[in-house]
C-alpha positions as a printed NumPy array, in Angstrom:
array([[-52.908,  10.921,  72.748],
       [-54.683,  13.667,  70.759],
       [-52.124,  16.495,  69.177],
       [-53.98 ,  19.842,  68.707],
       [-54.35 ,  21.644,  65.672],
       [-51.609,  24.094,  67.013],
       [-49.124,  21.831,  68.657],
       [-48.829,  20.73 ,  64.954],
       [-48.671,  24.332,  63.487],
       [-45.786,  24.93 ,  65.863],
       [-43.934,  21.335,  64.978],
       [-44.335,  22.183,  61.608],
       [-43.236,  25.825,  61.968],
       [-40.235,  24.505,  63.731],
       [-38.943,  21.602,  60.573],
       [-39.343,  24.297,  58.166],
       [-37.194,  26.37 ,  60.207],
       [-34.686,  23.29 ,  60.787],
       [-34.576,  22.844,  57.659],
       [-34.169,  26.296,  56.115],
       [-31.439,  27.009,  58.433],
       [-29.492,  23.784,  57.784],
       [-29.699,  24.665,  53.901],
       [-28.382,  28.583,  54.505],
       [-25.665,  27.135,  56.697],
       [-24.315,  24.61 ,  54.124],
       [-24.824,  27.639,  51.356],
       [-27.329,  25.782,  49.411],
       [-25.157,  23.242,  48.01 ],
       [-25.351,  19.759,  48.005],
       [-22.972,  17.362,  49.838],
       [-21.936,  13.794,  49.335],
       [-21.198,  14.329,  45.406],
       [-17.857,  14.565,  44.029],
       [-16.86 ,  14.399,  40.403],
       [-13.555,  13.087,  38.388],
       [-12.608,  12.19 ,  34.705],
       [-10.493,   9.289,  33.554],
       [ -8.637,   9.593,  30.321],
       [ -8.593,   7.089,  27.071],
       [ -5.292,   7.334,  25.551],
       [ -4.192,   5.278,  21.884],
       [ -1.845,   5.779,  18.898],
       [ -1.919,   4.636,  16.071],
       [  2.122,   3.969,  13.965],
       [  2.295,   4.002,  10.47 ],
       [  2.69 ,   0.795,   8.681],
       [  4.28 ,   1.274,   5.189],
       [  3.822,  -2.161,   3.489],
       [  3.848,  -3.305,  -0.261],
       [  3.08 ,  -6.649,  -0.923],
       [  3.627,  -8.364,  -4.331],
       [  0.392, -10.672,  -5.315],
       [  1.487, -11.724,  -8.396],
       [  5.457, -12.982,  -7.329],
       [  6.449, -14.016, -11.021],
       [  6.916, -14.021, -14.523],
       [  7.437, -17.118, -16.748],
       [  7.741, -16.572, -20.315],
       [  8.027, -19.896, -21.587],
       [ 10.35 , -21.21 , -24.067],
       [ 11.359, -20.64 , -27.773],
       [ 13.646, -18.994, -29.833],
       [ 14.594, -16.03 , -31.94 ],
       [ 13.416, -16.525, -35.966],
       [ 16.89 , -16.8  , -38.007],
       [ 16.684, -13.337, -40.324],
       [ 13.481, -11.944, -38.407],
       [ 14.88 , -11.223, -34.928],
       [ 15.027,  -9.739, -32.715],
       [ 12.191, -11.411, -30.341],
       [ 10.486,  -9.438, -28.117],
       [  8.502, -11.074, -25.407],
       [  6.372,  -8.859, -23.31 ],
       [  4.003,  -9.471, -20.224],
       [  0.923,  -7.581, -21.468],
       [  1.847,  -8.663, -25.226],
       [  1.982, -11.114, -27.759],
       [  5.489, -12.241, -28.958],
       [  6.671, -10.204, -32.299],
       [  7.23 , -12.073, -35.716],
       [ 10.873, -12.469, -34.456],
       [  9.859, -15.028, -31.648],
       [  9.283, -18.537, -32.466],
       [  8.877, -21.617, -29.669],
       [  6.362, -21.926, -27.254],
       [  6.8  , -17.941, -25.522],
       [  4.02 , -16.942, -23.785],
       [  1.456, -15.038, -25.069],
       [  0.77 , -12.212, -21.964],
       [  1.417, -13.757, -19.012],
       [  0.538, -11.   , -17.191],
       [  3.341,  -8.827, -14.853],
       [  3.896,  -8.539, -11.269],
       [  1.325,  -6.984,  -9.763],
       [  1.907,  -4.96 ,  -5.798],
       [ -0.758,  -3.305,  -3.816],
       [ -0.295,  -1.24 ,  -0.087],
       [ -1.512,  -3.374,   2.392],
       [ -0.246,  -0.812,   5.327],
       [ -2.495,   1.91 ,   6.641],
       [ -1.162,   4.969,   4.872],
       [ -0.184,   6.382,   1.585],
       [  3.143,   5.596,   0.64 ],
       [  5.81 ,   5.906,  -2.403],
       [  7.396,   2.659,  -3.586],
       [ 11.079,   1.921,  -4.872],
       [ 11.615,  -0.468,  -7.494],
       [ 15.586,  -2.128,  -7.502],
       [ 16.864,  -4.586, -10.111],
       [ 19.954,  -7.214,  -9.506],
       [ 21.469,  -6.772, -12.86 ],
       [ 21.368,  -5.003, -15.73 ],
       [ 19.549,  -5.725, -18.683],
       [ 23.296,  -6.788, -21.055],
       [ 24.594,  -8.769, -17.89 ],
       [ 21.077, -10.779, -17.913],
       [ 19.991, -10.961, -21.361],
       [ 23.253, -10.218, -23.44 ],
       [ 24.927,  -6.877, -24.699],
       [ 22.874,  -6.669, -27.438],
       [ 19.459,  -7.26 , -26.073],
       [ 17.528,  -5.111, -23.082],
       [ 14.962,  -5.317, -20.596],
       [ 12.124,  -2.977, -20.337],
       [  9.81 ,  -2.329, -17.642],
       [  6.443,   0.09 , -16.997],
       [  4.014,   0.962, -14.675],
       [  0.258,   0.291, -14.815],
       [ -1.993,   2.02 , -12.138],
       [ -4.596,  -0.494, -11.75 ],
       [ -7.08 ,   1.88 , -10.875],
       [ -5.862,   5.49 , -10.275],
       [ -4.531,   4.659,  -6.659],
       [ -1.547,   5.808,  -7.895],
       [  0.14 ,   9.694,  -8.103],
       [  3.041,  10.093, -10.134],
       [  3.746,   6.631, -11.261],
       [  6.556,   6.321, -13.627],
       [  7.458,   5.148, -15.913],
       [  4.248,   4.222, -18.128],
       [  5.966,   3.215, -21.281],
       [  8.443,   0.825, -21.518],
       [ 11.984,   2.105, -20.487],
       [ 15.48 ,   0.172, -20.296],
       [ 16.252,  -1.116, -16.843],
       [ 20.198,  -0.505, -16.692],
       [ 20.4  ,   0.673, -12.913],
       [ 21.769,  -2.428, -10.472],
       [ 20.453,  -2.053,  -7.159],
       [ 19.197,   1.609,  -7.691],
       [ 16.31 ,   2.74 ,  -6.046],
       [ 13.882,   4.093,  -8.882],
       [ 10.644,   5.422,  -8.04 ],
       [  8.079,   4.243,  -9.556],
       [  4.852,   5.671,  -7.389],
       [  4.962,   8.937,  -5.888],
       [  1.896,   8.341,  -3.547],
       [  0.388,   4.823,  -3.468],
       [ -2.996,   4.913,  -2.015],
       [ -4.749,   2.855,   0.527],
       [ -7.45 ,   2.12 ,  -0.502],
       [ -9.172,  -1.417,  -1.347],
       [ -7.986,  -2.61 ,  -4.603],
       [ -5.035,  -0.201,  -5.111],
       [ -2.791,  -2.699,  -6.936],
       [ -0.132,  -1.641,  -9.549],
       [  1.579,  -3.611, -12.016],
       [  5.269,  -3.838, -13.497],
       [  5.05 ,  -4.946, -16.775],
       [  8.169,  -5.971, -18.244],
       [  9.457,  -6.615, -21.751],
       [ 12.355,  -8.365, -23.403],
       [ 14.018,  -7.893, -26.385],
       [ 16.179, -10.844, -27.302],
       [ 18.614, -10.544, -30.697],
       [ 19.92 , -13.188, -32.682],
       [ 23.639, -12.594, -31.133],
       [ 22.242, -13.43 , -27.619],
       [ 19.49 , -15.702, -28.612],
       [ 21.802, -18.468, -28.775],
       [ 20.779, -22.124, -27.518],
       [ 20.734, -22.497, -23.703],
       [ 20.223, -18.882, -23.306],
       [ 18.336, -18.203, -20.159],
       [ 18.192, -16.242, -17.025],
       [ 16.421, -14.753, -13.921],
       [ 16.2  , -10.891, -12.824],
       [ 15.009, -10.39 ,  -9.445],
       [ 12.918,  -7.398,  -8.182],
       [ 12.643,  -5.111,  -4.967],
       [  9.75 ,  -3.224,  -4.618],
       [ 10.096,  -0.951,  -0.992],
       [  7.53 ,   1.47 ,   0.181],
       [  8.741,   4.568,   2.028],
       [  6.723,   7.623,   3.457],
       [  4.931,   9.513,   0.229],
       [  6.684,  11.767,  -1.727]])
């Protein structure tokens, strides 16, 4: 069958005009498409933790020198001319970092005082060493009396979280000759607690 030259104008007239018409009637949008969004939701808590590393302090045996005493022992030092025995020469304190995922202030509580565990004549001393300025507004950084039982004392304002932020309490004891007697000995335990940053 042979399909003149204007038999196929007019067809072809006529689909353009289908199809013009069909796109003013549906206003020259486009159908079968629709469009949604989903949602992601998460939260992240806070997670104030201070972990201890370094858990303890053992500073040996000796004794207080008749006539030179008193001894004091210390963590970062050598025992004094007063100390004799086998103390240990800077054993090295406890040492804390923040393990959680945000800045925090830590507590420090003692279970005695320093006369009830050493004697009333002798004390116990403690500081704070930032190990790497993680720390704001630690306190204290020279060696001060510990005479509070089961007082919260701050010792960090804002402990950091970075890697490596790790403190340490140093601690010293001075021992006279009145309390240095033999069998002398005794344990202090310590609390560290983190709380939201000052």
């Amino acid at each position: 069958m042979n399909v003149s030259n204007k038999t196929l104008a007019v067809l072809l007239i006529a689909a353009i005009v289908v199809s013009l018409g069909g796109t003013l009637l549906s206003g020259g949008q486009k159908t079968g498409y629709a469009t949604t969004a989903g949602t992601v939701n998460y939260s992240v808590s806070d997670n104030l933790v201070v972990n201890f590393t370094t858990t303890n302090i053992d500073f040996g045996t000796g004794f207080v020198v008749e006539s030179a005493g008193p001894c004091i022992i210390a963590s970062d030092a050598a025992p004094d001319a007063g100390c004799g025995g086998s103390f240990e020469s800077s054993p090295g304190g406890l040492v804390f970092e923040n393990i959680g995922n945000t800045a925090c202030s830590v507590n420090m509580s003692v279970n005695d005082t320093d006369t009830n565990f050493i004697g009333s004549t002798s004390d116990v001393k403690v500081k704070v060493t930032d190990g790497g300025a993680y720390c704001t507004g630690e306190t204290p950084t020279a060696y001060t009396a510990v005479n509070d039982t089961d007082v919260d004392n701050t010792i960090c304002s804002s402990l950091a979280i970075t890697g490596g932020n790790s403190m340490t309490l140093d601690f010293q004891l001075s021992i006279s000759e009145a309390d240095g007697t033999s069998g002398t000995a005794g344990g202090l335990t310590i609390n560290i607690e983190a709380n939201d940053a000052i």
